[in-house]
C-alpha positions in Angstrom: 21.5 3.8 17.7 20.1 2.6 21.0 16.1 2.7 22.1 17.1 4.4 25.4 17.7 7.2 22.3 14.2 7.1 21.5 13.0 7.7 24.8 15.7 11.0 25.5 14.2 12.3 22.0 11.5 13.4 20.9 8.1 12.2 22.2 7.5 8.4 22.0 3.6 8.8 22.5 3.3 10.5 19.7 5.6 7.9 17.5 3.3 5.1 18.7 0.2 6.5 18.3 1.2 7.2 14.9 2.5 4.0 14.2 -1.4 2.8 15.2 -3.0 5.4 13.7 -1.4 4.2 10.9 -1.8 0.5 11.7 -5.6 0.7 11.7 -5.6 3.0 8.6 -4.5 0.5 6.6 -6.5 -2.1 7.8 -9.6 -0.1 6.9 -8.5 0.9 3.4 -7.5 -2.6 2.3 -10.6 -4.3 3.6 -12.8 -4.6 0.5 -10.5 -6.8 -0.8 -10.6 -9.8 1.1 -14.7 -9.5 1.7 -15.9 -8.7 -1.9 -16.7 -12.2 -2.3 -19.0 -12.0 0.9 -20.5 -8.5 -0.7 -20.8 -10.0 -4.0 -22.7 -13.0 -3.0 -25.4 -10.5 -2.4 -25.4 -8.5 -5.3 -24.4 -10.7 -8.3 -21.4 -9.3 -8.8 -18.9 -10.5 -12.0 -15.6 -10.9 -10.8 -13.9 -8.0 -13.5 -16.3 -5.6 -11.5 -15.4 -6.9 -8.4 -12.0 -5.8 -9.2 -13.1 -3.0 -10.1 -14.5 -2.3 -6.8 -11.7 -3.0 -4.6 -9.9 -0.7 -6.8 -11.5 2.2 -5.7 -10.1 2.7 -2.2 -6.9 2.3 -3.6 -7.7 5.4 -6.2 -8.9 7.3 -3.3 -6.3 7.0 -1.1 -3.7 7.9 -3.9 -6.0 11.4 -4.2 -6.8 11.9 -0.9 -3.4 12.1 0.1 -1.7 15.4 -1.5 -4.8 17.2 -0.1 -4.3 15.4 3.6 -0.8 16.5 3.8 -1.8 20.4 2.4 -4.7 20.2 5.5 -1.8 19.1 8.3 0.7 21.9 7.4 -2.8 24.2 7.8 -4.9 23.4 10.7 -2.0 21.0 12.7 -1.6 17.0 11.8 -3.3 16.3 15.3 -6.7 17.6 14.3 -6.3 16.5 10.7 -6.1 12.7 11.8 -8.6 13.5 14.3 -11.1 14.2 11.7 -10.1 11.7 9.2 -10.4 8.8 11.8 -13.4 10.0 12.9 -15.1 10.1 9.5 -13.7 6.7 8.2 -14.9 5.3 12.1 -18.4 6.4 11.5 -18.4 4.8 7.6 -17.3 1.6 9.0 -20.0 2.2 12.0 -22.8 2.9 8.8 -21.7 -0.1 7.3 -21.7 -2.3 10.3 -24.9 -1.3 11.1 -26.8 -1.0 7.6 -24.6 -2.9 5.1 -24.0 -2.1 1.7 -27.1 -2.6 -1.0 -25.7 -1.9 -4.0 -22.4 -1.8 -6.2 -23.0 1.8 -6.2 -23.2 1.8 -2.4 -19.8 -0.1 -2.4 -18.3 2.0 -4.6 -18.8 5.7 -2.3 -18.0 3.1 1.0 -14.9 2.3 -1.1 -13.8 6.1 -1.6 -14.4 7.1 1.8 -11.7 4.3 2.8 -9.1 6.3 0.8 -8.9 8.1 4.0 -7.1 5.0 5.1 -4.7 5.1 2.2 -4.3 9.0 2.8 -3.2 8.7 6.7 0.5 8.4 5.6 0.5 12.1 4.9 -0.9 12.4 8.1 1.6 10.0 10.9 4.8 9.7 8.8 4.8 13.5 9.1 3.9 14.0 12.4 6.4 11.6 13.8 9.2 12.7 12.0 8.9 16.1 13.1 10.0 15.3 16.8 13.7 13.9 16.5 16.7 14.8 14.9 18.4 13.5 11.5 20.0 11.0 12.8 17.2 9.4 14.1 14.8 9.8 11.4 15.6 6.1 9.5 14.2 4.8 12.8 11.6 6.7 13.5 10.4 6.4 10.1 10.6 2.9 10.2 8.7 2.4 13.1 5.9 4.4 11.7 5.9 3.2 8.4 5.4 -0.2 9.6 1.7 0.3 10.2 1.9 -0.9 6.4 1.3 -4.5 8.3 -2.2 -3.6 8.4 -3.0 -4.9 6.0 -1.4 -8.9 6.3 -3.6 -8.5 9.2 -6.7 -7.8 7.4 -6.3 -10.6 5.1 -5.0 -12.8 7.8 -8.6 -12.6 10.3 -11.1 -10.7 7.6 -12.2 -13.9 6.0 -12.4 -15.9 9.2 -14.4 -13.4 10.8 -16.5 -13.0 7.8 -17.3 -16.7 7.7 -18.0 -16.7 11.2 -20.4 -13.3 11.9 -20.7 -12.9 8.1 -18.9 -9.4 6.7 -20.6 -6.9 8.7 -19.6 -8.3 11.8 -15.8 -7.4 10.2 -16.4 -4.1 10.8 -17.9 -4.4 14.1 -14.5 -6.4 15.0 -12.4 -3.2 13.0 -14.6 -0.8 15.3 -13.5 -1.8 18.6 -9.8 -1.2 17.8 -10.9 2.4 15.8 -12.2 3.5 18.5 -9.7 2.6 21.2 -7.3 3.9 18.6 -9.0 7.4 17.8 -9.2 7.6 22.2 -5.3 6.5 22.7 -4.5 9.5 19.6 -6.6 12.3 20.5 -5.1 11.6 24.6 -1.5 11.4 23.6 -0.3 12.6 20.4 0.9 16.4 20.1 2.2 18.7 17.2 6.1 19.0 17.3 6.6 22.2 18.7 7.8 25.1 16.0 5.8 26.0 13.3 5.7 23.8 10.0 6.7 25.2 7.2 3.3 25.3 4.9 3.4 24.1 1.2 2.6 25.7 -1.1 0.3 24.0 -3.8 2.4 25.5 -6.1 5.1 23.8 -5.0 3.8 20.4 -6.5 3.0 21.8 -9.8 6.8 23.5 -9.9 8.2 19.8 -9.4 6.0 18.2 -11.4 7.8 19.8 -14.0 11.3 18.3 -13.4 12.0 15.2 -15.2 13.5 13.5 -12.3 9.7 13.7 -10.1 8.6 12.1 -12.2 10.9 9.2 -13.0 10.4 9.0 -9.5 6.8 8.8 -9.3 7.0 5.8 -12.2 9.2 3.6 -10.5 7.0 4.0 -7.1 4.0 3.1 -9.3 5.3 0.1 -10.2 6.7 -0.7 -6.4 4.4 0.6 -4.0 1.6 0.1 -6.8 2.2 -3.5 -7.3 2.1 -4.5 -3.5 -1.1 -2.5 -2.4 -2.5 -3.3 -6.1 -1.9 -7.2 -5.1 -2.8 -6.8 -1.8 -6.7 -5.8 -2.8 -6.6 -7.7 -5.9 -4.9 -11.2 -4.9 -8.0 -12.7 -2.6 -10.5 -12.3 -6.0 -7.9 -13.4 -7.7 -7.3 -17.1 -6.1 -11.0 -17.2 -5.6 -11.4 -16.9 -9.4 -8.4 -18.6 -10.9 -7.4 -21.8 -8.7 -11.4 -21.7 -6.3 -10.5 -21.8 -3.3 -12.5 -21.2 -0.3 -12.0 -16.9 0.6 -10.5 -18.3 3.8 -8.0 -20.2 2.3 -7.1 -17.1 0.0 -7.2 -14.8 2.7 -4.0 -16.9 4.1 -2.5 -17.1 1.1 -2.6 -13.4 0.5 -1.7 -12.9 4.1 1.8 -15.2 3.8 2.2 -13.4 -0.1 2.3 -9.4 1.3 3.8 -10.3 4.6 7.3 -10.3 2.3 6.0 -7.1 0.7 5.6 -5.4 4.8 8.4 -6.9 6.3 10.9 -6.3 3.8 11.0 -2.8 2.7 13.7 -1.8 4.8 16.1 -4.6 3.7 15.9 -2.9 0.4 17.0 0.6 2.0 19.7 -1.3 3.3 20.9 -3.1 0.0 20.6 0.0 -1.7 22.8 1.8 0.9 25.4 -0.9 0.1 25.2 -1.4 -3.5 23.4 2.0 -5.0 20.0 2.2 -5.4 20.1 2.3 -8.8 21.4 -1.3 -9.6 19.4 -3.0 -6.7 16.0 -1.4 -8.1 17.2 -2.7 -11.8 17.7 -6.0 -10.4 14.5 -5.5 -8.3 12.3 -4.7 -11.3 13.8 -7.8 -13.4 13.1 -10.6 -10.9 9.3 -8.7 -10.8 9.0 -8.8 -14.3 9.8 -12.6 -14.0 6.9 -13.5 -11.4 4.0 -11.4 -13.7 5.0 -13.1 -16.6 5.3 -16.6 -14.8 2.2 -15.7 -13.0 0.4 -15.1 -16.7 1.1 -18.1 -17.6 0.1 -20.1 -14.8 -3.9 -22.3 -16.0 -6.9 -21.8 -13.9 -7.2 -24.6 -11.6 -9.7 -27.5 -11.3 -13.1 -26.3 -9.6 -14.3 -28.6 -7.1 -17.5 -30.7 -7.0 -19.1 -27.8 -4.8 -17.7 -24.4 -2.8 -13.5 -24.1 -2.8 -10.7 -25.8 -2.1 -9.3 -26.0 1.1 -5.8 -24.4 2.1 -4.7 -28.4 2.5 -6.1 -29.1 -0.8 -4.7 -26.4 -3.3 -3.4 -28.0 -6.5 0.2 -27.6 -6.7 -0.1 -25.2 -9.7 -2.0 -22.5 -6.6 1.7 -22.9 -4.7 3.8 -22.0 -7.4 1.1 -19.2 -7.8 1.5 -18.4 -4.3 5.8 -18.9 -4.6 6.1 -16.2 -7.6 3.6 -14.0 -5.9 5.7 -13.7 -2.7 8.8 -13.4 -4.6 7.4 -10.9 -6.3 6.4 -8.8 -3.9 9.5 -9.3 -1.6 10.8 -7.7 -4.7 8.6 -4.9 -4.8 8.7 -4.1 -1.1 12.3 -3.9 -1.4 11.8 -1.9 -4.1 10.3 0.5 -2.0 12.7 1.1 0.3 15.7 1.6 -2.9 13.0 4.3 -4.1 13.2 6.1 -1.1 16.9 5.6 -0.7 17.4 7.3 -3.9 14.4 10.2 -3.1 16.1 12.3 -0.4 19.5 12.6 -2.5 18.1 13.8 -5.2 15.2 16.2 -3.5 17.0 17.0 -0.1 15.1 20.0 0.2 11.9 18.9 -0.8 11.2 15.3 0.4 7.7 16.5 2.3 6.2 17.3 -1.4 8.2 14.5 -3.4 7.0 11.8 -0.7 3.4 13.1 -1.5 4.0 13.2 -5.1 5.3 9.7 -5.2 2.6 8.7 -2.9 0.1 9.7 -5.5 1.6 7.9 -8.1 2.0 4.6 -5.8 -1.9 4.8 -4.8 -2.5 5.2 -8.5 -0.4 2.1 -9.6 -2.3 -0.1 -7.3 -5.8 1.2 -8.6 -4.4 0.3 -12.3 -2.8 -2.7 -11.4 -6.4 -4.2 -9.9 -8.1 -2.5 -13.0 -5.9 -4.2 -15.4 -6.6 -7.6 -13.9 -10.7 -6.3 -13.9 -10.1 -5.2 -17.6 -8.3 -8.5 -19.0 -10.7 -10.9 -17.1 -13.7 -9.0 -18.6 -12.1 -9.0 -22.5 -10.3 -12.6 -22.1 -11.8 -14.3 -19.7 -8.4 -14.6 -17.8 -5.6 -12.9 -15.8 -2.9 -13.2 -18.3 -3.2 -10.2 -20.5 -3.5 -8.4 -16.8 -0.4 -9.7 -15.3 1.2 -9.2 -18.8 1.6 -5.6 -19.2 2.6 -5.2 -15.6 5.7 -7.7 -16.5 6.7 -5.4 -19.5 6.0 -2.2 -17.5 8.6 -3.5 -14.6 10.9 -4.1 -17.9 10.2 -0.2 -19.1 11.1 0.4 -15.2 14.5 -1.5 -16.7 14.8 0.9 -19.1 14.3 4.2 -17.6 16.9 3.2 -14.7 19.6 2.7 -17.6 18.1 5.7 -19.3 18.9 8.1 -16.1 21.5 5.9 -14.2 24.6 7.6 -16.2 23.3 11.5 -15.5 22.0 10.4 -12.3 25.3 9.1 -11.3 27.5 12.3 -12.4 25.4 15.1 -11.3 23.5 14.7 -8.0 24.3 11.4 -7.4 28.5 12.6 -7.0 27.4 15.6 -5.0 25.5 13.3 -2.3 28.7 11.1 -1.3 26.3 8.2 -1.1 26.2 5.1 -3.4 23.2 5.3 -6.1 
């Protein structure tokens, strides 16, 4: 494949203003996490409901998102992201401008975000629709890399924040919205054709096969594990080892860069070696870093404020070492899930990808709330980051449970290694 075959296919505006649309999404629905510690100065906030906060986008997004893909097969994706940027541009405008003045307040800002989380159903789609099979790994990729929103967001957000305190993050997340919403609404067009609506029917029917959802578990675990993290991890360093938010904000940044970047390394390992064994091995190795993780001692407070990046104990860097194996892991993991998804479900990807979607966006929101839930009862993370080590083990399990069937029925019809 060559990009001269981009250009002769398809529509490239459309593929990058999806890939920004995207992009920008992400950014948006992941940005509680890194400024909860601003937002919570103001309101007294205990860290387990502060986890419980940035949990809430992540919950909406996972909802939003069947419903976003049902509204873009009825009125066109164009005018569907249209509206959804427009109404998560004029929540981040309210904010900007009036701020947040209670948990309650935080907690609707938080489920209008979802839209974020939701857009997937909205660009991967719309993309896809304009070239042919054999471009579609591509294409796909180059969409689904907006996911890099959101090492961006905890990359500048806690800079930014220090700097024009946390409204003036969503000043800064404005000026790119808008430009965004402009360069989408000017250049992105429907694939020509009509798309075939789903039915909502059509989700309830593969609900009922076994397969969706063995499916939709093992994406809980993947995809919920890296976006969980990614909202979670900032309160988490701020609580457990004190450091400054900027210096967790960098952290977090390096930790789900691995996560973003290496999603399609896993499609390819899976290509070569079956998707089956590289997600076992895949869930092992996570299962390791939680239950390291769990075991890791909170960390010296300072005399006054938080440790500097230069001056994390070395305990935080081990911290910061299982994390980002961890979610190399799980990002890899994604891409074996989806390796194994359009074999099984040829004809049905469009509802299965929505289905596992859900249940992704629904892991993350139980991850964070596990973490909220065992800080709250314990006084620590470890009971948290326990349960998700032995759920990645019952991930283990299920993969040997359905790897034999799997293998012999629609796994030798496909001709591909699973």
């Amino acid at each position: 494949m060559k990009l001269s075959d981009l250009k002769r296919s398809g529509h490239w505006p459309t593929l990058l203003s999806a890939f920004l649309y995207f992009d920008i999404s992400f950014m948006a629905w992941v940005s509680l996490g890194p400024l909860m510690v601003y937002i919570a100065k103001e309101m007294n906030i205990p860290v387990e409901q502060k986890l419980t906060l940035v949990a809430i986008p992540v919950l909406s997004g996972a909802i939003l998102r069947i419903p976003m893909g049902v509204l873009a097969d009825m009125i066109g994706s164009k005018i569907t992201g249209v509206i959804a940027q427009i109404v998560l541009t004029l929540a981040c405008l309210y904010v900007w401008k009036f701020g947040l003045a209670n948990p309650d307040h935080v907690a609707i800002f938080g489920a209008l975000l979802g839209l974020g989380g939701a857009s997937f159903a909205v660009a991967l789609p719309q993309a896809s629709r304009w070239y042919p099979p054999h471009l579609q790994g591509v294409v796909m990729g180059i969409a689904g890399a907006g996911n890099m929103g959101v090492v961006l967001d905890t990359l500048f957000a806690p800079s930014i924040a220090e700097a024009w305190g946390w409204q003036g993050v969503y000043l800064a997340l404005l000026i790119p919205m808008i430009v965004i919403l402009a360069i989408y609404t000017a250049t992105v067009k429907d694939a020509p054709g009509s798309v075939k609506r789903v039915q909502l029917s059509a989700y309830g029917r593969l609900l009922l096969d076994a397969d969706s959802r063995w499916f939709m578990f093992f994406y809980f675990i993947t995809f919920g594990g890296f976006v969980g993290l990614a909202s979670a991890l900032p309160l988490y360093f701020t609580a457990h080892f004190h450091v400054t938010p900027v210096a967790a904000g960098l952290m977090v940044s390096l930790i789900v860069f691995f996560g973003s970047t290496f999603r399609p390394v896993g499609g390819a390992i899976a290509d070569r070696v079956g998707g089956i064994k590289s997600l076992t091995i895949m869930f092992v190795v996570v299962s390791a870093c939680y239950f390291g993780v769990a075991l890791l001692p909170e960390g010296p407070a300072p005399a006054s404020g938080g440790w500097a990046l230069t001056q994390l104990p070395a305990m935080g860097w081990l911290a910061v070492a299982l994390f980002s194996v961890g979610t190399l892991c799980l990002g890899m993991g994604n891409g074996a899930v989806f390796q194994l998804l359009p074999q099984r479900f040829r004809n049905e990807v469009g509802v299965m990808t929505g289905l596992v979607g859900f249940a992704g966006g629904l892991g993350g929101f139980f991850l964070a709330k596990a973490l909220a839930t065992s800080k709250g009862m314990t006084g620590g993370f470890m009971a948290g980051f326990l349960f998700f080590s032995v759920l990645a083990l019952l991930g283990v399990a299920g993969l040997t449970f359905v790897k034999t069937r799997w293998r012999t029925t629609w796994g030798a019809v496909s001709g591909a290694r699973i």
